[in-house]
N, C-alpha and C positions, 0 to 999 in steps of 0.2 A: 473104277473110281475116277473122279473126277480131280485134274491139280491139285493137290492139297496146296493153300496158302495160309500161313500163319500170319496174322495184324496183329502183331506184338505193340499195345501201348501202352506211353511210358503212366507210370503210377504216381496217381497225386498223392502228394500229401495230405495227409488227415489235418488238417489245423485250419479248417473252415472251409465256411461256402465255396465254388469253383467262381475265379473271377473270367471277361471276356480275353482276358490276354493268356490266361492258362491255354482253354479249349479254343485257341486260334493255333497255337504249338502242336499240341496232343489231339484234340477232340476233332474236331471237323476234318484235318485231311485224313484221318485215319480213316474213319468211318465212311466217306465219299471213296477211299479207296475199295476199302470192304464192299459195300455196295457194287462197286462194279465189278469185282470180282465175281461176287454171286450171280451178277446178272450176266455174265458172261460163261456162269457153266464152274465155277471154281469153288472146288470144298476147301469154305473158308472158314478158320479160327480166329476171331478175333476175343483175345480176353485183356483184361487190364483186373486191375483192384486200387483200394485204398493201404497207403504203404505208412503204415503208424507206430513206426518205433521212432528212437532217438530223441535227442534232449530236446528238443525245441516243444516236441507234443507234451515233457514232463513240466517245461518252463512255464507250458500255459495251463498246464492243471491246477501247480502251485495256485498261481494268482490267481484262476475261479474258483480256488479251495474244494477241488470235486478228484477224484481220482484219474489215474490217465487214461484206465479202460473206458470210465463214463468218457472222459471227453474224446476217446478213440470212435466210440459206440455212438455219441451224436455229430459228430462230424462226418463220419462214414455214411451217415444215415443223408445228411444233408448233401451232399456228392453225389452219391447216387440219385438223388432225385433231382438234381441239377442237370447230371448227365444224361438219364432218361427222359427231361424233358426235352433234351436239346436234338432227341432221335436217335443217339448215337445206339448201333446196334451190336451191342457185344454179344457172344455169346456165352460169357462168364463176366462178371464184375464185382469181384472178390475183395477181399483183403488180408491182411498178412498177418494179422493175429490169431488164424486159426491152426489146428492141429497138424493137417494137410502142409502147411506152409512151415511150419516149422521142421517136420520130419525132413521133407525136400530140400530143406537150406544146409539142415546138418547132415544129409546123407552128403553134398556136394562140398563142403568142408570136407568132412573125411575123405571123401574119395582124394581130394586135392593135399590134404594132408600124410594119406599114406601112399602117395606118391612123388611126397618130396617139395612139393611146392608150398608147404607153409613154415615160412621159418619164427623160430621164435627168438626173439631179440628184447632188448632193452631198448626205448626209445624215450624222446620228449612227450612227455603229452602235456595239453592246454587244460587248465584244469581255471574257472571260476573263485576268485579269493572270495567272495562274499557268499556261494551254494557250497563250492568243495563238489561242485559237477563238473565230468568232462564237459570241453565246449568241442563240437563237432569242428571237423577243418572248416566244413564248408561256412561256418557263423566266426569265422573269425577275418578280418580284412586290415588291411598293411599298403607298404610299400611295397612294388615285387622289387627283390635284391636282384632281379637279370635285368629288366628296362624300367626299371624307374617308374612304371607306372602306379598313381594310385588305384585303390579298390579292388589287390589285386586279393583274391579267396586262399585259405589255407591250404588251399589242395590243389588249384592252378589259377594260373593270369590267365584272363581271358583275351588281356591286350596283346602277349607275345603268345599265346598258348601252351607254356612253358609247366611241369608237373612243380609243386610246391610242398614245403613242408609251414606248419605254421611258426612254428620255429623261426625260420627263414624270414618269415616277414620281417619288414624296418618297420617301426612301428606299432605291431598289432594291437587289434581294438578286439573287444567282442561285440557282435552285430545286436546280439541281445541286450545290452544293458549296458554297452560304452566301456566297460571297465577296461583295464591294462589285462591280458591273464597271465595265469603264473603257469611256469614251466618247469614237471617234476619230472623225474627218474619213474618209469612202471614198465613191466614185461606186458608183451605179445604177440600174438600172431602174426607174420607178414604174406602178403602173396607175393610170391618171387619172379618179378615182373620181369628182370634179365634174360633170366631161364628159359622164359617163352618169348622172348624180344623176335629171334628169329621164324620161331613159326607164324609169332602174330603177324610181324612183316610179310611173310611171303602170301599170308592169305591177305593181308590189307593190301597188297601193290597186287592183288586179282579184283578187287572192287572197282573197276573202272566204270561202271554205272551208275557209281554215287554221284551227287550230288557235291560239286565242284568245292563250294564253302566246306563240305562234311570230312571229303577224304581229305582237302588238303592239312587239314586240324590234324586227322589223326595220323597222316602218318608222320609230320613234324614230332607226334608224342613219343615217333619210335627213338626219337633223339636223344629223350632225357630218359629213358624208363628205369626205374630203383622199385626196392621193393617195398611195397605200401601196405601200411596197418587196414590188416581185417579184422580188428576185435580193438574191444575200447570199454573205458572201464566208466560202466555204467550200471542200472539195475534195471534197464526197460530193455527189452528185447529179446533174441532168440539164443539157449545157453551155448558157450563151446563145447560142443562134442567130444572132450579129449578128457582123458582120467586125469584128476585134480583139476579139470578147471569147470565140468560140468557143474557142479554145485557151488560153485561159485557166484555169487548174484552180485559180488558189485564189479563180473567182468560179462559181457556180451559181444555177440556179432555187430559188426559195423554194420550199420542202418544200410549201405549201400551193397553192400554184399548181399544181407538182405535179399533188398529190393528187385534187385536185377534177376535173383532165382523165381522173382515170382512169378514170370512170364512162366517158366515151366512148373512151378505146383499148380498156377490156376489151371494151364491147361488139363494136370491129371484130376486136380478137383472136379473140372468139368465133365472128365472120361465118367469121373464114380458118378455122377448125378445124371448123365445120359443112360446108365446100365452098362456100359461096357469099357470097364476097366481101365484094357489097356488101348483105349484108341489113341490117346494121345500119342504114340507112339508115331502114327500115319503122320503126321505133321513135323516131329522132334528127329527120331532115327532114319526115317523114309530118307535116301539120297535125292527122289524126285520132290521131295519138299522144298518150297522157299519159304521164305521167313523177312516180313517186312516188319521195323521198328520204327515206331513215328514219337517223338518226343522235340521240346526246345532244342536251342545251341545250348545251354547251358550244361545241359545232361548229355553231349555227346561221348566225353571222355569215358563216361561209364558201358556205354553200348560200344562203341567202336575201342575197346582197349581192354578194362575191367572185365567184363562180362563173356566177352572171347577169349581171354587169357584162363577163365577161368574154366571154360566149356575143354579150352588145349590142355589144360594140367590135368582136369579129371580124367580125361581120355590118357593120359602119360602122352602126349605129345608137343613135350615140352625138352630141354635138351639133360632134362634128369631123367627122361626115360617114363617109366610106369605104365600098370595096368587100366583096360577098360573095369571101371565099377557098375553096380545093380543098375542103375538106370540105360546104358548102355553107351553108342558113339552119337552123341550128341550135335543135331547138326548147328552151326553156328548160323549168324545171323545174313541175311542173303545183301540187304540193304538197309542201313540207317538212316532216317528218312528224317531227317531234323530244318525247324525251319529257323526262321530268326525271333526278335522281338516284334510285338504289337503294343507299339505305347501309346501314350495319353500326352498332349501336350507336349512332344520329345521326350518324357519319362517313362520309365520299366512301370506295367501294373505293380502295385503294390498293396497288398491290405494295408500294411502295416503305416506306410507312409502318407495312407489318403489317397493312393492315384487309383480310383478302384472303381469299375462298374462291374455292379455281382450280375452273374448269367439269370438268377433266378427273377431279378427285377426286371431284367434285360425280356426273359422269357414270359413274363408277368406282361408288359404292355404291347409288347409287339411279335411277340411269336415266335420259335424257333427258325424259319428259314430265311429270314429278313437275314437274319445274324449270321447263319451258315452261307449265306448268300456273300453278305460283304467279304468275309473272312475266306471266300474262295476265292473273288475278282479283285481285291484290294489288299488280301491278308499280307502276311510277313513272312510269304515262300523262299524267298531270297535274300531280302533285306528287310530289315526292321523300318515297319511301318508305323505310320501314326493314325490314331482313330481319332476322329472329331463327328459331330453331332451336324455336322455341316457336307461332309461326304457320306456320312451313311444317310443319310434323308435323300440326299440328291440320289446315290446309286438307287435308292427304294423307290420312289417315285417315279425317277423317269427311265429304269431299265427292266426292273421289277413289275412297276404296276403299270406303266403306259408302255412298254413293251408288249412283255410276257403276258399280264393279266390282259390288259386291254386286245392285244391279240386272240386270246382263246375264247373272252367273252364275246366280242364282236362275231368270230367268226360262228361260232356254236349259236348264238343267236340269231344270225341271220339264215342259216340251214332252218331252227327249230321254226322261224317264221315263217319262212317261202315255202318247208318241206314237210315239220315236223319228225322228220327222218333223215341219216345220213343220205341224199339222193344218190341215184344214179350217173354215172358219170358219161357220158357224150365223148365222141371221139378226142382227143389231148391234139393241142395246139403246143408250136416250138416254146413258149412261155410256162406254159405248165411241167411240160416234162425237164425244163430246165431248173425249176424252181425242186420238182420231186428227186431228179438227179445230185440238185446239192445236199437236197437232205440226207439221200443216199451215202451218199460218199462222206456225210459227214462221221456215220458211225466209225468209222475207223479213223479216222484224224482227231478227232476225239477219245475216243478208244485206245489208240497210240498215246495218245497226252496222259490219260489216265493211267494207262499201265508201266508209263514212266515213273509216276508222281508229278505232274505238272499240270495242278489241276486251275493253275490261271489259264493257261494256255486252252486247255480244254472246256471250262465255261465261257470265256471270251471267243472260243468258237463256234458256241452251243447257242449262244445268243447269238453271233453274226445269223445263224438261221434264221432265227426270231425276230431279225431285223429286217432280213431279205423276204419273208412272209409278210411282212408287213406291208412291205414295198410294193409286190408281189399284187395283192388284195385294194393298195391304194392304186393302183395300174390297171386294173380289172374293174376295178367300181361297181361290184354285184348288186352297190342298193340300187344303181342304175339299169344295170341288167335285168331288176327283178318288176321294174315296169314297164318293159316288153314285151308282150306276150309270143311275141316268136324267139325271144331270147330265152329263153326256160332250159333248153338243153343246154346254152354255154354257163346259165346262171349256174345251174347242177354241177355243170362238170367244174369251172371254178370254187365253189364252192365244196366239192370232194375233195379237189385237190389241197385246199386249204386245208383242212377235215386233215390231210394224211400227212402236211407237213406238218400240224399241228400235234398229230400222235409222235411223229418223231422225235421232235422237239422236246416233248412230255419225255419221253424216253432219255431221252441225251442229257435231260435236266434232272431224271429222277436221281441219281446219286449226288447230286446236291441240295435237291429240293425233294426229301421224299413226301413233309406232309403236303406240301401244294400239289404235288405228282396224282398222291391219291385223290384229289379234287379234282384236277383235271380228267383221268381215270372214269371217274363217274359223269363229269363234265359230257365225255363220248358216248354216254350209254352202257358203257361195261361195267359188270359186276363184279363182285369179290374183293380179293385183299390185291393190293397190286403192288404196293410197298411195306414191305413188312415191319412193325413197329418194335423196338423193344418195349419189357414188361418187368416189373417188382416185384420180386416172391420174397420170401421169410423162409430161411433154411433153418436147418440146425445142421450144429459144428458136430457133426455124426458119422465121418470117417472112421474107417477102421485101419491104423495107421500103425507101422512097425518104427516106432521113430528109433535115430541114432542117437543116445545120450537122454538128456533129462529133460524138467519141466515145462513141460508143452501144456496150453492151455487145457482146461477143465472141459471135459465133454458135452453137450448140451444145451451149450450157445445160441443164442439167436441172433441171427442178424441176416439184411437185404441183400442180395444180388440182383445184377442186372441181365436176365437174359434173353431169351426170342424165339418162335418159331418161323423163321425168317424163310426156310425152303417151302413154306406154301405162300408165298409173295409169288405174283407173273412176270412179275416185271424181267424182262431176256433183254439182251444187249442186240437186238435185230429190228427192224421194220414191222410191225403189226398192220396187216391192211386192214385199213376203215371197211367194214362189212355194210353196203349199199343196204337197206329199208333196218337199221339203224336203230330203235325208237330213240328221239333227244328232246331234254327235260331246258328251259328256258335258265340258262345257268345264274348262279349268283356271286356278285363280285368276287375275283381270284385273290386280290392282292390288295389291301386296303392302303391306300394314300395317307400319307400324313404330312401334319400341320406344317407348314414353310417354316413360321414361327420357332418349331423345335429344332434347327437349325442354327439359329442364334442364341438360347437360351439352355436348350435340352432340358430336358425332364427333371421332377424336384427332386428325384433319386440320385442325380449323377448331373446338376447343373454348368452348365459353362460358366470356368470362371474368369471374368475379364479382368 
């Protein structure tokens, strides 16, 4: 078998459309990673879902007056078909309200409970004076009492990176509704973040791969760690596993405990719906397994902290000791692959606030890889970038389509005129084979940038080809070549060679361009599927599931996944030679130009506002 790789990515929230600043975090690099994985020979897992518990999804049912499953069930719906338009190829895209997901939450509860690692305690909770609902840490914002800073979250500053209680706040507001909250006396669960301080440290201070913003976050959290509420008193979500508190409906699993198991039930959900059970196993218990997680900065504290503390306790390799449980030694996570913000005018995207350009409009007028495109060469890998209507035009026009496009069309057209066929190529000139050379050499300098995660690095070299072809063909001048009649063999061989830096290019660009890829793909004359696309089924919630403890949703559910058959794609991580007598088709535009205009004004959907 082939590397198993797991593309663990992070899970939206259910509470609307996917905006352009979410899937620059989550969507795009994960999937551009996936992609070359696969085309590199790697059996790859990529699963995500829609993550819909917790009070905010209950906050907005109230005010549509429709229940939280509808609003779970049409938001889920609306995601998925945001994510599948944008390419992203999962090969599960689940969500967290099925049966599957809940057994898997409370099996790892228990395991983590009867080894010592859930204490039960009295604490503060934030509790709403005008619902009498908990307010989640993360919806309540203050003064942080360590540095002064405002806006700092219930749960931590993101200024000092410091863990938080809401408590603690100076100040606190709730994010929902402005109010003051009120802070009562209630019992619950804690995970006991001390207990595992030192293991989690010795495996964080082995990440030296990470990504420099990622580790340095986390291992500063090994400074403050105490032991943090996993259960919250609530009625939406998955029950506590433990006798007297399973039927208890106004106490639940914290959303983020949750959430972070779901990497591992989609994966077994995906085992049951392939036929074979236990593969997820090849990915999770395998030692030879990696495991990449792609989410925001915001959500790093839950994957590099949370989510490994919790994989340590299950296992008892925490400093209480304990047993391996049913699922087995779970391998944790290889790397955390988190990016920064992509704002709007210096602002965080925001539904709520107005700063918002939805992907579906986004994908409505200009296509999915305009978009995957900006958000690889200009995204927010490192630092929080800004998007304007004014960079994304210019990147679209004049790298995308008088680049790339104008590249493949020119050249695929002048072959189909002079040859009608890929020709024959005549002995190589030091020009040619310098030009086929870079291309060569580019698969692995790209290919390195890729299997880093530094996928600026790796498009911005992907195109320096693209540029150097260009150069290449305006240096050669084949429309001149092609009214010589003794020039025919250099016109061919020029022209082949353009032909093969042109497949490479295609190649080097497929994991971020995959529908334009498959254009080009055809562009050459080749048949079949060359990028593989994900696709939208209709399941039912039809596990057959030993859950730990009680009320797990009702059998027979329906609802969307996103999945794929992605191993009959061609697309390899290598050189395809252009095959001489060829037949080629008179191509049509790669990459459509748009208005200058849109520039200054942007679309009525998402207009500039001066």
């Amino acid at each position: 078998m082939n590397s198993p790789v797991l593309v663990a990515v992070a899970w939206p929230y259910a509470n609307g459309p996917r905006h352009i600043g979410h899937v620059a975090g989550f969507g795009v690099p994960s999937d551009v990673f996936a992609r070359f994985q696969r085309m590199r020979g790697a059996d790859v897992l990529m699963i995500s879902g829609t993550d819909e518990h917790g009070t905010p999804l209950l906050v907005q049912a109230d005010k549509e007056g429709v229940t939280v499953r509808e609003l779970a069930d049409r938001y889920n719906r609306q995601i998925v078909e945001d994510l599948a338009g944008l390419g992203l190829s999962y090969d599960l895209f689940t969500r967290t309200t099925t049966r599957n997901h809940y057994a898997v939450v409370q099996e790892l509860f228990r395991g983590l409970y009867d080894n010592g690692y859930m204490l039960k305690e009295t604490t503060q909770g934030a509790i709403s004076p005008s619902t009498g609902r908990t307010l989640p840490d993360r919806y309540i914002e203050g003064t942080c009492p360590i540095c002064g800073a405002d806006g700092a979250r219930g749960d931590q500053c993101d200024t000092c990176g410091n863990q938080l209680d809401p408590a603690d706040l100076i100040d606190p507001v709730s994010k929902i509704n402005g109010e003051t909250p009120e802070f009562v006396e209630t019992e619950h669960f804690l995970l006991d973040l001390p207990s595992l301080a030192e293991a989690l440290g010795a495996w964080l201070r082995g990440r030296e791969q990470w990504r420099p913003n990622v580790l340095k976050f986390s291992l500063n959290l090994l400074d403050d760690l105490r032991p943090r509420a996993m259960t919250r008193d609530i009625d939406w979500g998955v029950p506590i596993p433990i006798e007297g508190w399973q039927d208890n409906n106004a106490k639940k699993l914290y959303v983020w405990f949750d959430a972070v198991v779901g990497y591992l039930s989609a994966s077994i959900e995906w085992a049951h719906r392939e036929g074979r059970p236990d593969a997820w196993r090849e990915w999770w218990t395998n030692p030879e397994a990696v495991s990449y997680y792609f989410m925001g900065k915001d959500n790093i504290t839950f994957h590099s902290q949370i989510w490994p503390a919790e994989l340590l306790g299950y296992q008892g390799k925490g400093a209480r000791g304990g047993n391996e449980h049913e699922l087995g030694a779970l391998q944790l996570p290889t790397e955390v692959v988190s990016s920064e913000y992509l704002t709007m005018s210096g602002s965080k995207f925001s539904s709520s606030k107005g700063v918002v350009i939805y992907v579906k409009d986004f994908l409505k007028e200009f296509g999915p890889d305009p978009l995957r495109y900006f958000i690889a060469v200009a995204g927010p890998e490192n630092t929080d970038t800004d998007f304007t209507w004014d960079e994304f035009v210019r990147r679209n026009n004049n790298e995308l389509a008088n680049g790339w496009g104008n590249l493949v069309n020119r050249t695929v057209s002048m072959a189909f005129k002079n040859f009608g066929e890929v020709p024959e190529p005549g002995p190589l000139e030091a020009e040619d084979q310098a030009l086929l050379d870079l291309a060569s050499q580019a698969f692995e300098v790209v290919g390195d940038a890729l299997s880093k995660n530094r996928f600026k690095a790796g498009i911005t070299h992907a195109m320096h080809v693209v540029g150097e072809t260009n150069a290449y063909i305006a240096a050669q001048e084949p429309w001149k070549l092609a009214k010589d009649p003794e020039q025919r063999q250099r016109l061919a061989t020029v022209l082949w060679t353009a032909l093969q830096a042109v497949s490479d290019c295609n190649t080097l660009l497929t994991p971020y361009l995959p529908h334009t890829a498959q254009r080009v793909h055809e562009a050459l004359g080749r048949e079949g599927v060359w990028s593989g696309m994900p696709e939208i089924q209709e399941v039912a919630d039809d596990m057959d599931v030993q859950p730990v403890g009680a009320g797990l949703p009702e059998a027979g559910a329906h609802y969307p996944i996103i999945t794929g058959d992605y191993e009959a794609a061609q697309a390899r991580w290598q050189r395809i030679e252009v095959q001489a007598g060829t037949a080629l088709q008179k191509p049509k535009p790669l990459i459509a130009k748009l208005d200058p205009e849109l520039a200054e004004t942007g679309p009525e959907w998402a207009p500039v506002v001066k």
